[in-house]
C-alpha positions as CSV (number, residue, x, y, z in Angstrom):
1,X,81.7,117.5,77.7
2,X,80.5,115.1,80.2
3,X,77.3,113.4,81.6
4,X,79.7,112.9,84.9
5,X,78.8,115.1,88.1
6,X,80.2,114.3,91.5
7,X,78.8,116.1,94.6
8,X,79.4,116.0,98.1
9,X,76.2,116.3,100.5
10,X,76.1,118.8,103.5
11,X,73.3,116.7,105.1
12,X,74.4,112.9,106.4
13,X,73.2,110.6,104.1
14,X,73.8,107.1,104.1
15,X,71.1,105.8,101.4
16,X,71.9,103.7,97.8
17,X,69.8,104.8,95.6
18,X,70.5,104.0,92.0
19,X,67.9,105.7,89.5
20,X,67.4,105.1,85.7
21,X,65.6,108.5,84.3
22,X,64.6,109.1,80.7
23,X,62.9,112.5,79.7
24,X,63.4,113.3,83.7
25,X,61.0,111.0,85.1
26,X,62.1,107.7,86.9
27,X,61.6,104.5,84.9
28,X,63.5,102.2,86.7
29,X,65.7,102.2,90.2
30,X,67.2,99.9,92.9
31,X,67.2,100.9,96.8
32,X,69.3,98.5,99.1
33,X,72.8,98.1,101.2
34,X,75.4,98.0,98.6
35,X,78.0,100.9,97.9
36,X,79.0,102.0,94.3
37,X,81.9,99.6,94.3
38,X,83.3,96.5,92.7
39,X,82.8,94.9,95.7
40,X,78.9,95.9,97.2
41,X,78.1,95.6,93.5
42,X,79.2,92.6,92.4
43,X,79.8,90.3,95.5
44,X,76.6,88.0,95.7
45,X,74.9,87.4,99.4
46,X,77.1,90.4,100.9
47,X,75.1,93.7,100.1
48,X,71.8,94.1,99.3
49,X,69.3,96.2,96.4
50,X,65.7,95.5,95.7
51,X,63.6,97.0,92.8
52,X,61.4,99.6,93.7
53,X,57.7,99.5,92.8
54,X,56.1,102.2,90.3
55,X,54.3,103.6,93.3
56,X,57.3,104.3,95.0
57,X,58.7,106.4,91.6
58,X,57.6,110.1,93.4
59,X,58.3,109.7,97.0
60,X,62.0,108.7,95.7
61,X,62.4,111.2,93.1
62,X,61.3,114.0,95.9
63,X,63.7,112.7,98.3
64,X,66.2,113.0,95.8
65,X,65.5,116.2,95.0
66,X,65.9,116.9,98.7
67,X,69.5,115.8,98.8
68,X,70.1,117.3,95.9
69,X,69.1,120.7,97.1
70,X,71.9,120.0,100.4
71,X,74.7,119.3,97.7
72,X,77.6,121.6,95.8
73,X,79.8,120.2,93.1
74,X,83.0,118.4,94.1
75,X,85.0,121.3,92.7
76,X,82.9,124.2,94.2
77,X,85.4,127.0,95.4
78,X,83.8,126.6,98.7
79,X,85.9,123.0,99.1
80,X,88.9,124.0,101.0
81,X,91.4,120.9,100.7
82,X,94.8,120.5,102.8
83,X,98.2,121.5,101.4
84,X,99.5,117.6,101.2
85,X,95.9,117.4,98.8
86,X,95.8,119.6,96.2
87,X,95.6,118.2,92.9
88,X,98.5,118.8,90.2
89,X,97.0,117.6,86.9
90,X,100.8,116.8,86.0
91,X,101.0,114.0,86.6
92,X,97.5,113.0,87.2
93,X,97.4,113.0,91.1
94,X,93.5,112.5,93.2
95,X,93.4,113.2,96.2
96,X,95.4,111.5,98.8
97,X,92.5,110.1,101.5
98,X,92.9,110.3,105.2
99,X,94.5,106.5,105.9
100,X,95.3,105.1,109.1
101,X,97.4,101.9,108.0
102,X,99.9,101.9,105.3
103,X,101.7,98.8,103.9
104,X,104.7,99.2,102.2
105,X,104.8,96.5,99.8
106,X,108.1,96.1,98.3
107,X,108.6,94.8,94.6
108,X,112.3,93.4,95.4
109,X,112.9,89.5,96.2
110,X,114.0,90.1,99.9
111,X,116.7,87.6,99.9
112,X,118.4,89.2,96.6
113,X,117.8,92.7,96.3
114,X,116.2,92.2,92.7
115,X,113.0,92.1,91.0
116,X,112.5,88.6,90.5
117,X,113.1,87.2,86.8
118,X,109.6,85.2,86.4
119,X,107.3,85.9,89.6
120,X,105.5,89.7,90.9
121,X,105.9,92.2,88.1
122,X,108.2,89.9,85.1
123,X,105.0,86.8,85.6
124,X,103.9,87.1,82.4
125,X,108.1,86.1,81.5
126,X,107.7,83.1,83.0
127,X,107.2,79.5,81.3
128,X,104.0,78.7,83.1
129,X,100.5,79.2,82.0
130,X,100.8,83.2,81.7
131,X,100.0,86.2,79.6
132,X,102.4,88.5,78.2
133,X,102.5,91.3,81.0
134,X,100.7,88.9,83.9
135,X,101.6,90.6,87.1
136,X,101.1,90.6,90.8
137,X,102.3,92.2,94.1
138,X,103.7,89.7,96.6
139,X,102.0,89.6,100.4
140,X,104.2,88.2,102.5
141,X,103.3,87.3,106.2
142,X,104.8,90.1,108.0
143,X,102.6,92.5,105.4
144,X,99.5,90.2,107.3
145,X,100.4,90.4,110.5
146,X,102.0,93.8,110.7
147,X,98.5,95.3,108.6
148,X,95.5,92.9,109.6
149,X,93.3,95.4,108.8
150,X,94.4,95.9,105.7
151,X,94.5,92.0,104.6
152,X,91.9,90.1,105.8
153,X,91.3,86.3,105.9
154,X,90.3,84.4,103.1
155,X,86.5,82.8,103.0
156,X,86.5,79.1,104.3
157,X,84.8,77.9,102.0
158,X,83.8,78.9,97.6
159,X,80.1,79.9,97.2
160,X,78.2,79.0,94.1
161,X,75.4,80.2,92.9
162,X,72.3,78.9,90.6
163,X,72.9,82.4,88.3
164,X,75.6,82.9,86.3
165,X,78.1,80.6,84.9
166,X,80.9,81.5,87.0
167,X,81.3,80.7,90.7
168,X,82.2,82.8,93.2
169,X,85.7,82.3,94.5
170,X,87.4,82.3,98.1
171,X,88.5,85.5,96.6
172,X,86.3,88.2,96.9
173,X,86.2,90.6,93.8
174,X,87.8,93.9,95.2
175,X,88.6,97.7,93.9
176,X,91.9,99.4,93.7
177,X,92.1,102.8,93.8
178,X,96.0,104.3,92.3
179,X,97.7,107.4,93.2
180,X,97.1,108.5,89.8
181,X,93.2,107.8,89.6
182,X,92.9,104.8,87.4
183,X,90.5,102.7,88.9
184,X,90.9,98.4,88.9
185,X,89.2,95.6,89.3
186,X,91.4,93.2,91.1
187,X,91.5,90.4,93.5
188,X,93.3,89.3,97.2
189,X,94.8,85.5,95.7
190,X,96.2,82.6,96.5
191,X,96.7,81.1,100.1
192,X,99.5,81.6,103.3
193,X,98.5,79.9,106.6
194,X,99.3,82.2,109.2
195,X,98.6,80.4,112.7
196,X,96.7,78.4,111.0
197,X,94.2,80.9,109.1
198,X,94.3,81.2,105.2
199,X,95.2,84.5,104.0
200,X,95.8,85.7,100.8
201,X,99.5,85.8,99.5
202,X,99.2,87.9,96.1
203,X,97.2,90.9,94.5
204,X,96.1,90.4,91.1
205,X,93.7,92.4,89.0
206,X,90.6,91.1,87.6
207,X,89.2,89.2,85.2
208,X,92.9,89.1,84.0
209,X,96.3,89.2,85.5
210,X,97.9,91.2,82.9
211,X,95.8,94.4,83.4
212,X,98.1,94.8,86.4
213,X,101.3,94.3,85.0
214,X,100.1,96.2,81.5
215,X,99.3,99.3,83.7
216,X,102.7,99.6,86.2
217,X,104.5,98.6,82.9
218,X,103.0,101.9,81.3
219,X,104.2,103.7,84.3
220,X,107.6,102.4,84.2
221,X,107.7,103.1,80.3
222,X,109.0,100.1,79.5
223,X,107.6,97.2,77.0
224,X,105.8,94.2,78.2
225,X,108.2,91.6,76.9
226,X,111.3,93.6,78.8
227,X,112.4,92.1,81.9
228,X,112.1,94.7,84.7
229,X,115.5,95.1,87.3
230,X,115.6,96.8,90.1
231,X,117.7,99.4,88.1
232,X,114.2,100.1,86.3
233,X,112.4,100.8,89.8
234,X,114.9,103.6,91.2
235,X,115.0,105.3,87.7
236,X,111.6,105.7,88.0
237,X,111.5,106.3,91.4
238,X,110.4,103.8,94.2
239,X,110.7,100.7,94.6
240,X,107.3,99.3,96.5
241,X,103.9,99.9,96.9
242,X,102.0,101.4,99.7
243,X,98.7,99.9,99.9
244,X,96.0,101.2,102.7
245,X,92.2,100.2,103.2
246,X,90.3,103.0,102.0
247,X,87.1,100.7,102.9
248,X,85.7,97.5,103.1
249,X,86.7,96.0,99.5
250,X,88.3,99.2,98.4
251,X,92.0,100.1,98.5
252,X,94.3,102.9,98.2
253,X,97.5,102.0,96.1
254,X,100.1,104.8,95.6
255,X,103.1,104.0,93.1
256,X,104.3,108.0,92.7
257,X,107.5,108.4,92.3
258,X,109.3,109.8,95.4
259,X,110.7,113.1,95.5
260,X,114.5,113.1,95.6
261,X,116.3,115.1,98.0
């Protein structure tokens, strides 16, 4: 059982509308610019929502309605999906968007061959400030320059705001979407300077580092104080990462194993 439906809309609607019912009427609801993502949602100054008046609580619910009524369920028979997308639910596979740029981010240290000992996914192994399992994905400059839609640059400057007691960081909270539906918070870090514009050099996932590593350790099937090889990687499967920009402040990240011939 679930209080979850998803629907796809056979009119063009581009409207955010987020409604708070109880007992079927409207108590509460926000109209504005920002998508259902980590990053329209929670990025201050980038998207907009506004609180709607009481007055308002009809003509909304009606128009609604009136979407509602040019909707079927996201797994009406009607759907027809493409060969390359059908979903197997073993393992659990969503569907693989249309993407026009993909960036194969490999997990090997390109001057060895190897997964390196205390940096990318073996961090948290390290003898700095880390957390058991602490992980990220290298970005090295050919990834920016070879995919600069897919890795923008980095905000000049920090904002900070009068709410809240964090600040908001040159790096701009962001959503990654995996192969296998698990949804993360995560983050485009630290700083290259690529003709003399900061880019970011790592992704991490948010608020901490280790949900990454945690998460591709679980897929690898190994523990989180064991240090990962490149041995570990082609038993499994692959050894990178293709990353694509599903949209602005979302991305696509597929880590399936590949078939083997």
């Amino acid at each position: 059982m679930t209080n979850t439906a998803i629907y796809y809309s056979n009119l063009p609607v581009h409207s955010k509308c987020y409604i708070w019912k109880k007992k079927s009427k409207i108590v509460t609801a926000l109209i504005g610019s920002a998508n259902f993502s980590v990053n329209g949602l929670s990025n201050p100054y980038k998207e907009v929502l506004a609180e709607t008046t009481f007055d308002t609580f009809e003509p909304l619910n009606q128009y609604t309605q009136k979407i509602l009524g040019y909707c079927i369920e996201c797994d009406d028979s009607s759907i027809k999906l493409r060969d390359k997308n059908i979903v197997t639910p073993k393992p659990k596979k969503i569907i693989t968007p249309e993407i026009d740029g993909v960036c194969k981010a490999s997990l090997l240290d390109s001057r060895t061959g190897e997964v390196p000992a205390k940096s990318g996914l073996n961090w948290g192994l390290s003898f700095g400030h880390t957390t058991l399992g602490d992980a990220y994905i290298r970005i090295s400059k050919d990834y920016v320059r070879n995919n600069p839609d897919i890795f923008p640059p980095k905000q000049l400057t920090p904002l900070s705001f009068t709410t809240g007691a964090k600040q908001t960081r040159q790096n701009e909270a962001v959503e990654f979407i995996w192969d296998d539906g698990t949804i993360m918070e995560g983050l485009l870090e630290q700083t290259q300077i690529i003709d003399g514009v900061a880019y970011p050099k790592a992704i991490s996932s948010s608020p901490r580092k280790n949900i990454l590593g945690i998460y591709l350790r679980r897929r690898l099937g190994v523990p989180l104080d064991y240090l990962i090889t490149r041995a570990d990687l082609e038993r499994y499967g692959r050894t990178d990462i293709d990353i694509s920009l599903l949209e602005e402040g979302v991305y696509y990240l597929d880590f399936s194993p590949k078939s083997k011939s």
